[in-house]
Residue frames relative to the residue before (quaternion, step in Angstrom):
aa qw qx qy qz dx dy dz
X 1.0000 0.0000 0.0000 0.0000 0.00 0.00 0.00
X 0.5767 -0.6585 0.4244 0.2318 3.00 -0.99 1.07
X 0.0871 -0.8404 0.4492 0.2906 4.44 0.47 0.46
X 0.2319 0.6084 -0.5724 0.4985 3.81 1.17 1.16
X 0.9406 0.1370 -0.1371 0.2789 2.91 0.31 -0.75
X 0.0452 0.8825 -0.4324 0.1793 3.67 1.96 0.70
X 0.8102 0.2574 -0.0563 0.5235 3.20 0.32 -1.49
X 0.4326 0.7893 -0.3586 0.2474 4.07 0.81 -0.04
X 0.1747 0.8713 -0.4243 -0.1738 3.27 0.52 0.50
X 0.4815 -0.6548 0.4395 0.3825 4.46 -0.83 0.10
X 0.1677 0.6606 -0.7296 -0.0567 3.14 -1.47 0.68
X 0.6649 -0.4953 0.5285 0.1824 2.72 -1.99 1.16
X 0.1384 0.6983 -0.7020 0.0210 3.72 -1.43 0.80
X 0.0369 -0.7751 0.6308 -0.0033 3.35 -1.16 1.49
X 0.6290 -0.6738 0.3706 0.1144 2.93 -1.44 1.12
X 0.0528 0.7381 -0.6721 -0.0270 4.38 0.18 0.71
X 0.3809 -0.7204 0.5712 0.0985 3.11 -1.60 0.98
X 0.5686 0.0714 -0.2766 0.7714 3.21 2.40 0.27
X 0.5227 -0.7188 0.4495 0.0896 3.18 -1.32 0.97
X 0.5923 0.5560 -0.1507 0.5633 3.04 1.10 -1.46
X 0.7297 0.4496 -0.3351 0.3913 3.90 0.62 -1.34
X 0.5442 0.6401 -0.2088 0.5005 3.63 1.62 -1.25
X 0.6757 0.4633 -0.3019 0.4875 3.74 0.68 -0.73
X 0.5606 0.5036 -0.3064 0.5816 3.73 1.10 -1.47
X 0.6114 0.4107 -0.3983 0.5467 4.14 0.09 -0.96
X 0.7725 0.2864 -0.4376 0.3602 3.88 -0.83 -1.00
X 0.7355 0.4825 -0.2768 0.3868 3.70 0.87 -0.76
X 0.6919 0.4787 -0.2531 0.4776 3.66 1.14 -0.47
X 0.6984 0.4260 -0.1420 0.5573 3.44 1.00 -1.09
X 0.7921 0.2248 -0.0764 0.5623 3.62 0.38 -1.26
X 0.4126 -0.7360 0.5032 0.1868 4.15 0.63 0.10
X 0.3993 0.7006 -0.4025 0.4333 3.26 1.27 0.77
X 0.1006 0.8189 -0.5630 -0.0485 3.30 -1.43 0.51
X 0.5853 -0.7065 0.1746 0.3575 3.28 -0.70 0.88
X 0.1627 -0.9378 0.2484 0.1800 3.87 -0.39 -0.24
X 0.5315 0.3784 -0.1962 0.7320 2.14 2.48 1.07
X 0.3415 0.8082 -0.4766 0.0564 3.90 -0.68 0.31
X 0.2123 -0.7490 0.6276 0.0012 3.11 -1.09 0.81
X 0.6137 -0.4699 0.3969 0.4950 4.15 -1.25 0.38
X 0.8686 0.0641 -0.1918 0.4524 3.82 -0.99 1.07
X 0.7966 0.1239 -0.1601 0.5696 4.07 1.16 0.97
X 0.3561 -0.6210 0.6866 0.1271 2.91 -1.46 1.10
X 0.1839 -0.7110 0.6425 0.2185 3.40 -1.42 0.58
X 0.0724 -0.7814 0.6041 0.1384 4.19 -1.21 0.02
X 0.3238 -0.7932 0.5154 -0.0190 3.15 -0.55 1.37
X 0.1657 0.8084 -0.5582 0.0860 3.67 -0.91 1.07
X 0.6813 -0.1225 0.0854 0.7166 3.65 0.28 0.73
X 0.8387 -0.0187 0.2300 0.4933 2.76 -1.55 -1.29
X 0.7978 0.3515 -0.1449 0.4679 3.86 0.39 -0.67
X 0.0777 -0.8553 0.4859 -0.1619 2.74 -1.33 1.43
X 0.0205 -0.8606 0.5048 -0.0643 3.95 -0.44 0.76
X 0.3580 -0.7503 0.5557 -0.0135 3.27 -1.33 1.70
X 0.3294 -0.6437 0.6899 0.0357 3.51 -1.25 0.86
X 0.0850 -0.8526 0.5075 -0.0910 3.38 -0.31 1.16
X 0.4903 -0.6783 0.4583 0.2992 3.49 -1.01 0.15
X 0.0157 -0.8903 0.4202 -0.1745 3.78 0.66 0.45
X 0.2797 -0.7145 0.6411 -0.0118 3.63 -1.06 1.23
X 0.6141 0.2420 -0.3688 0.6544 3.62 1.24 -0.47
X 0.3757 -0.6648 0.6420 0.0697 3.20 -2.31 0.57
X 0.5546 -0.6515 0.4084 0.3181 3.11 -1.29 1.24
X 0.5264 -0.5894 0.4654 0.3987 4.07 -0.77 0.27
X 0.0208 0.8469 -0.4657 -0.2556 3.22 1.06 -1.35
X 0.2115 0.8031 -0.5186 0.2036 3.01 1.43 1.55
X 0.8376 0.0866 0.0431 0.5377 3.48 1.14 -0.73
X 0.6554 -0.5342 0.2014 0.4944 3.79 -0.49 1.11
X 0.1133 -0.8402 0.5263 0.0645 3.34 -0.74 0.47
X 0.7480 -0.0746 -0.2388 0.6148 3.28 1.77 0.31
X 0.4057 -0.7106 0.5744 0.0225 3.55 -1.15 0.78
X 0.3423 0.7309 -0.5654 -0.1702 3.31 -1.17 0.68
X 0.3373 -0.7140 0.4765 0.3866 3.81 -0.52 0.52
X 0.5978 -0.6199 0.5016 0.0824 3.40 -2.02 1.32
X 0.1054 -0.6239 0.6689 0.3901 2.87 -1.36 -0.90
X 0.8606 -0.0546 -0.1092 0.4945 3.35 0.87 -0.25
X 0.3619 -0.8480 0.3867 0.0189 2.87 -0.19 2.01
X 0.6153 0.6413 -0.2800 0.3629 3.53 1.60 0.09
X 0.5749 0.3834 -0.2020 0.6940 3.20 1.70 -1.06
X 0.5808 0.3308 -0.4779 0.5700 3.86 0.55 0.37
X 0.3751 0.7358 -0.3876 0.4094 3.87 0.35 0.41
X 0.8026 0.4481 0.0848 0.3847 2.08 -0.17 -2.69
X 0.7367 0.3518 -0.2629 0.5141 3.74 1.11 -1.31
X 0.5868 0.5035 -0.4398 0.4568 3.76 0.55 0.06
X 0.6640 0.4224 -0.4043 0.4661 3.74 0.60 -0.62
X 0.6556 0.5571 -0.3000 0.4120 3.63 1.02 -0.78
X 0.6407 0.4261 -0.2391 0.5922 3.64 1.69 -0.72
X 0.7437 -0.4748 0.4135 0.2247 3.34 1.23 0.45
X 0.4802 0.6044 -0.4180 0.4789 4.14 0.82 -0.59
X 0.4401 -0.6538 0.6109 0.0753 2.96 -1.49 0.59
X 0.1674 -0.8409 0.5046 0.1010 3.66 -0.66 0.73
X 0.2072 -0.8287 0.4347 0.2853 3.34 -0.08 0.52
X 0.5671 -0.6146 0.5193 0.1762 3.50 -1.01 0.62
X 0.0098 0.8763 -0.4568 0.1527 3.53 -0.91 1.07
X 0.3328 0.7830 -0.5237 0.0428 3.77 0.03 0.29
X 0.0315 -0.7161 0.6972 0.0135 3.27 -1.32 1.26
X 0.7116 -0.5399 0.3436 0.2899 3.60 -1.36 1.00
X 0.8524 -0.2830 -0.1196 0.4232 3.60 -0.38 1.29
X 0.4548 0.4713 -0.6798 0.3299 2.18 -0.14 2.40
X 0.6146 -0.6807 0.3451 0.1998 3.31 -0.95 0.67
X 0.2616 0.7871 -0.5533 -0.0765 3.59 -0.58 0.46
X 0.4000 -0.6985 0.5932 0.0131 2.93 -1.54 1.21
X 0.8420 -0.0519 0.1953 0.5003 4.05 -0.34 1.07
X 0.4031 -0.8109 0.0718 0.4182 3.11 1.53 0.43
X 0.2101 0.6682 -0.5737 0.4246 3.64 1.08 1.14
X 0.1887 -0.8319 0.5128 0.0964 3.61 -0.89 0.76
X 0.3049 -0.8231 0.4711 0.0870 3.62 -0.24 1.21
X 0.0811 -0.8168 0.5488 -0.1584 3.47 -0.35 1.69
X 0.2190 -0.7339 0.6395 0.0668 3.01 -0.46 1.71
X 0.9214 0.0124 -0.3296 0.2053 2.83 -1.86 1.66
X 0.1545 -0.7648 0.6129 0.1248 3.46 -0.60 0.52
X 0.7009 -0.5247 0.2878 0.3880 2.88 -2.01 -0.14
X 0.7724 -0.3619 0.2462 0.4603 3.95 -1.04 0.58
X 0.8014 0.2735 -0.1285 0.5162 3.44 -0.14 -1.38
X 0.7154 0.2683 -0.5257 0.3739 3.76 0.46 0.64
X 0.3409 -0.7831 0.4519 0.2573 3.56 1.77 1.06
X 0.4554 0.6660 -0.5436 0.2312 3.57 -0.30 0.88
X 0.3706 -0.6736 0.5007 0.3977 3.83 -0.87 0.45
X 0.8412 0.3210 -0.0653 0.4301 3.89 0.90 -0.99
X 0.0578 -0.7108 0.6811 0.1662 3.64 -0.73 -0.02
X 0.0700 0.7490 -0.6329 -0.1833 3.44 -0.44 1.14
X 0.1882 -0.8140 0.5484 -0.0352 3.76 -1.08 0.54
X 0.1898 0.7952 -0.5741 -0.0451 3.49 -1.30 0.54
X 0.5569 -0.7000 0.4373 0.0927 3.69 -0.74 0.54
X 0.0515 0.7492 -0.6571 0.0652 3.71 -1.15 1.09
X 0.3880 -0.5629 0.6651 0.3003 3.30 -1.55 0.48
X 0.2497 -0.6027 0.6988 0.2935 3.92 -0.99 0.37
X 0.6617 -0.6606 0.2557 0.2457 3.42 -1.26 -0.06
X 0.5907 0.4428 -0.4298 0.5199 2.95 1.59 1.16
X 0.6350 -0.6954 0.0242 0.3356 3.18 1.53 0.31
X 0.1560 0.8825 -0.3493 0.2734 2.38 1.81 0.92
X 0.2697 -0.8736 0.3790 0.1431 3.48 -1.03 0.61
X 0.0774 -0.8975 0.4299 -0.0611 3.36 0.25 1.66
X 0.2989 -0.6508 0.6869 0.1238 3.54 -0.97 1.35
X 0.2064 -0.6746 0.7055 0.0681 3.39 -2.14 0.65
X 0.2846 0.8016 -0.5213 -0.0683 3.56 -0.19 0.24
X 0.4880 -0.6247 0.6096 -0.0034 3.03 -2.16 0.26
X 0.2115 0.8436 -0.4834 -0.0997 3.80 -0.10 0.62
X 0.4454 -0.7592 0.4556 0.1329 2.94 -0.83 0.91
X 0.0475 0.8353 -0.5454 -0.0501 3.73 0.26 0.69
């Protein structure tokens, strides 16, 4: 390990081409508010980990997750997005299971000792691509 970077920790920063619409979405859909801001970005605080909404002329592809967060219970976090209305996007890849549309990935990486990764996926309203997961140990 590089000891630049010992103490270094990562946050995530997506790009909204409206700000104001991106704030209304994390708070309406995902029940989230920010707990930091500043002229052209919201900040969201979670433990140790943290992620910024920016203002942002370039756009996310939303070819491939661009942020992640792991659950504990990836059902009542379902259940409360369909009720807020979010959209889930819809996925099938060749052995893997999906169940109600939560997809059941067998194995994960070592050190997060788990047998499953169950997981499911939204666009936010700038198109970002946001992963949810669940392991299942």
């Amino acid at each position: 390990m590089n000891p630049l970077f010992e103490n270094a920790r990562v946050a995530t920063r997506l790009p909204c081409a409206d700000l104001e619409r991106a704030r209304r979405y994390y708070s309406e859909k995902l029940g989230l508010e920010p707990s930091d801001e500043r002229e052209g970005g919201y900040l969201y605080r979670f433990g140790e980990t943290e992620f910024a909404l920016f203002q942002s002329t370039g756009l996310a592809s939303g070819d491939h997750t661009q942020m992640g967060f792991e659950v504990e219970d990836l059902d009542a976090l379902v259940a409360d997005l369909r009720e807020r209305g979010a959209d889930l996007e819809s996925y099938e890849f060749p052995g893997v299971e999906q169940r109600e549309g939560i997809l059941e990935i067998p194995g994960t990486y070592p050190s997060k000792n788990a047998r499953i990764e169950r997981a499911i996926w939204l666009r936010d309203s700038e198109g970002n691509l946001i992963g949810f997961a669940e392991l299942v140990r």
